[in-house]
C-alpha positions as CSV (number, residue, x, y, z in Angstrom):
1,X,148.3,103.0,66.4
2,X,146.8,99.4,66.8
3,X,143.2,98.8,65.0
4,X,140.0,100.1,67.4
5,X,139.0,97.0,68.3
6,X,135.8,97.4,71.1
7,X,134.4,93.4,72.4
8,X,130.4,93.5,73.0
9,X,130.4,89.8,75.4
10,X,128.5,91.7,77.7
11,X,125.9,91.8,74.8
12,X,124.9,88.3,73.3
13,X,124.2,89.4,69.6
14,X,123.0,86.3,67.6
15,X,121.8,87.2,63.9
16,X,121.6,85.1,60.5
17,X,123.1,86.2,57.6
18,X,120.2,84.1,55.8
19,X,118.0,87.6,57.1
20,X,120.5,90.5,56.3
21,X,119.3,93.4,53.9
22,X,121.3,95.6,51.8
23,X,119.9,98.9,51.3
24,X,121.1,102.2,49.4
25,X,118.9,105.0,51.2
26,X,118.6,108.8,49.5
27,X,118.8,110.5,53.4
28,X,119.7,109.4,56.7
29,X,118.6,106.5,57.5
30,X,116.7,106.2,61.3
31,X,118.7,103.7,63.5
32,X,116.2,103.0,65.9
33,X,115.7,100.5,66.7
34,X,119.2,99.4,65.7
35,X,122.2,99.5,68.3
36,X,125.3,101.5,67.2
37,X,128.1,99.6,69.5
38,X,130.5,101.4,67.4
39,X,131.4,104.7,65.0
40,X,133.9,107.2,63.8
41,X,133.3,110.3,61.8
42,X,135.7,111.5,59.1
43,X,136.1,114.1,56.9
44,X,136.3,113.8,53.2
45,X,136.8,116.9,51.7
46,X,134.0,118.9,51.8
47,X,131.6,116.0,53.0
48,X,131.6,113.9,56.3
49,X,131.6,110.1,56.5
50,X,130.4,108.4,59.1
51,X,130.8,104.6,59.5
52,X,128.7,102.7,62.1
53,X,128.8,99.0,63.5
54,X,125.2,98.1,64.1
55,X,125.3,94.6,65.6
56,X,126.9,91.9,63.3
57,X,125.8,95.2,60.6
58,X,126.8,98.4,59.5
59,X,126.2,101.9,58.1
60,X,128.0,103.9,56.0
61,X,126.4,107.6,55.9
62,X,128.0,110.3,53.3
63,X,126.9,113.7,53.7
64,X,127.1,117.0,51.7
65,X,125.3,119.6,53.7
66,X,121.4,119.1,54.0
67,X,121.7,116.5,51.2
68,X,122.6,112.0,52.8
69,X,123.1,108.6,51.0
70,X,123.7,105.7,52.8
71,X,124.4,102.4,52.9
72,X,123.1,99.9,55.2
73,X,123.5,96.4,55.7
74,X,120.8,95.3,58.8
75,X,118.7,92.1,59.6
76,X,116.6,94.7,61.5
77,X,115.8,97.9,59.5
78,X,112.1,98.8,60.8
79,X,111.4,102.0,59.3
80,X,114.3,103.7,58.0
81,X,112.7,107.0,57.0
82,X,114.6,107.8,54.0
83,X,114.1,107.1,50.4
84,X,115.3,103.5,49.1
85,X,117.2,103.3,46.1
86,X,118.0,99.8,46.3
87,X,117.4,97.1,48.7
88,X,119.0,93.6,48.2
89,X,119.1,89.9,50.5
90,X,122.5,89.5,50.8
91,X,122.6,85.6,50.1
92,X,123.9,86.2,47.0
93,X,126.8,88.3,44.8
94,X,125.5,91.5,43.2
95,X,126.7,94.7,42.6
96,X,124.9,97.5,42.7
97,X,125.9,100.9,40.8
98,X,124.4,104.3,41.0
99,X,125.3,108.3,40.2
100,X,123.5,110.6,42.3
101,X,124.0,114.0,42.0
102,X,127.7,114.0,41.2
103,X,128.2,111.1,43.3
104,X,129.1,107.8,41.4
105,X,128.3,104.8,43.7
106,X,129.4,100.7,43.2
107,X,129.4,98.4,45.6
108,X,130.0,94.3,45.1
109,X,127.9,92.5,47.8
110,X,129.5,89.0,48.3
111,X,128.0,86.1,50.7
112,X,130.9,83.4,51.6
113,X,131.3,80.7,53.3
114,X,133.7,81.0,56.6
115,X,137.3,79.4,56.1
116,X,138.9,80.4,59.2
117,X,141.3,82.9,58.3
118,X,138.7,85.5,57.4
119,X,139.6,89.2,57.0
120,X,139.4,92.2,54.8
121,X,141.0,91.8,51.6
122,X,142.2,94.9,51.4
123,X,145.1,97.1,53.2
124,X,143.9,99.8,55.4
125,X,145.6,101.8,57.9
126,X,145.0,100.6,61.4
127,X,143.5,104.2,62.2
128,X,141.2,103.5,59.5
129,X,139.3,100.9,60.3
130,X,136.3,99.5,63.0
131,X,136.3,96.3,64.4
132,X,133.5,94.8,66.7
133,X,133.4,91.5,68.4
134,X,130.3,90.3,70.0
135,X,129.7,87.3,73.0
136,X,128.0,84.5,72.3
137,X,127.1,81.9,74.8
138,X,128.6,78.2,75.2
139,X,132.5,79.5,74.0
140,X,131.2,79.5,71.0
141,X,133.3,81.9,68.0
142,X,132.5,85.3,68.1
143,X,130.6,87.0,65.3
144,X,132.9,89.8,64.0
145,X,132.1,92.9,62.2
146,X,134.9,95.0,60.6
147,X,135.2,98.2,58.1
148,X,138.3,99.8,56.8
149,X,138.1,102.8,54.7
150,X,140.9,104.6,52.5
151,X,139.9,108.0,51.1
152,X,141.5,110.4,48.7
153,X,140.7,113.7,47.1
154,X,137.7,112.6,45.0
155,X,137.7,108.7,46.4
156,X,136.2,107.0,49.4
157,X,136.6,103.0,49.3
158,X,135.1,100.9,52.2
159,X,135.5,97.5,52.4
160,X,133.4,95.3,55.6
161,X,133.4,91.9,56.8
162,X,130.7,90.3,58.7
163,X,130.9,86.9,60.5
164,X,128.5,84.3,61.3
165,X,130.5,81.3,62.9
166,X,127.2,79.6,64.1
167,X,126.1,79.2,60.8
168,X,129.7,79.3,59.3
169,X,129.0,82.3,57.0
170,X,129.9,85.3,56.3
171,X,129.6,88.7,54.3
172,X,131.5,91.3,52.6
173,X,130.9,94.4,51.1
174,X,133.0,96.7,48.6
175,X,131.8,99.7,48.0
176,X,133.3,103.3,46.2
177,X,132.3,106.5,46.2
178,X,133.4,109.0,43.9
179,X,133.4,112.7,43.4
180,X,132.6,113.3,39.5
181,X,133.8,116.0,37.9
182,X,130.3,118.5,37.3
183,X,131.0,118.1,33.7
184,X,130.5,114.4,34.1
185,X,127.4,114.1,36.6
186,X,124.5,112.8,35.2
187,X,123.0,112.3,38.5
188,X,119.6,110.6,39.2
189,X,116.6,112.4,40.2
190,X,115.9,113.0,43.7
């Protein structure tokens, strides 16, 4: 099976990384008035994953019954109506860790400049990953967004790539979720 690979030229997208957000939401987040060009829903034991191109950004949503978290990565996130347990600019390397519930969280947020040969670092499964290219006028090189995933029994790792040609950047994100063992869960407050 070849990597879902879905070309937006009808849609001129032009975005800066200089403006994209990182944000770690308690909920699910509202994506109005973002555009979801792209998704898949998985299953991950007893939670569902849902991983959404949004533009030349994406969403990650992980959910256990009534209960969310997600991670979003948006130049445009108007009101997102859930709680924010972090928020970042992405113009610079963090990482960001968090336990929730029984949930441990770490992701590495890394800005980059674009070399040409540009892709994710690491191996997924061509069923396992998104990829989104979007028009820009003039010829020009076509911003890309792309997420692989892997998962396991008590592991989900998600890796994207975002492309600004234009302004010859790009970003990445890393991020694993893991199921702790109850014993272990220290969890955060709600």
């Amino acid at each position: 099976m070849s990597t879902h690979v879905r070309s937006r030229s009808e849609i001129p997208v032009i975005h800066s990384a200089a403006t994209l957000r990182y944000f770690l939401l308690d909920g699910r987040a509202r994506m109005e008035p973002l555009r979801v060009f792209d998704s898949r829903r998985v299953s991950w034991g007893d939670r569902v994953v849902t991983f959404c191109v949004l533009g030349t950004s994406h969403a990650v949503l992980v959910e256990l019954g009534d209960t969310a978290l997600t991670e979003l990565l948006t130049c445009a996130a108007g009101d997102l109506q859930a709680r924010v347990l972090e928020q970042r600019a992405a113009n610079s390397d963090c990482v960001i860790s968090r336990t929730i519930d029984n949930l441990r969280y770490d992701c590495r947020l890394s800005p980059f400049e674009l070399d040409g040969g540009d892709r994710l670092r690491s191996a997924f499964s061509s069923a396992d990953q998104l990829t989104c290219n979007y028009g820009v006028d003039d010829g020009a090189e076509e911003p890309i967004t792309h997420i692989g995933w892997r998962i396991d029994d008590a592991t989900l790792v998600v890796e994207t790539l975002h492309t600004y040609p234009h302004e010859g950047r790009g970003v990445r994100t890393e991020s694993t979720f893991r199921v702790l063992p109850a014993a272990h869960a220290s969890g955060e407050p709600r």
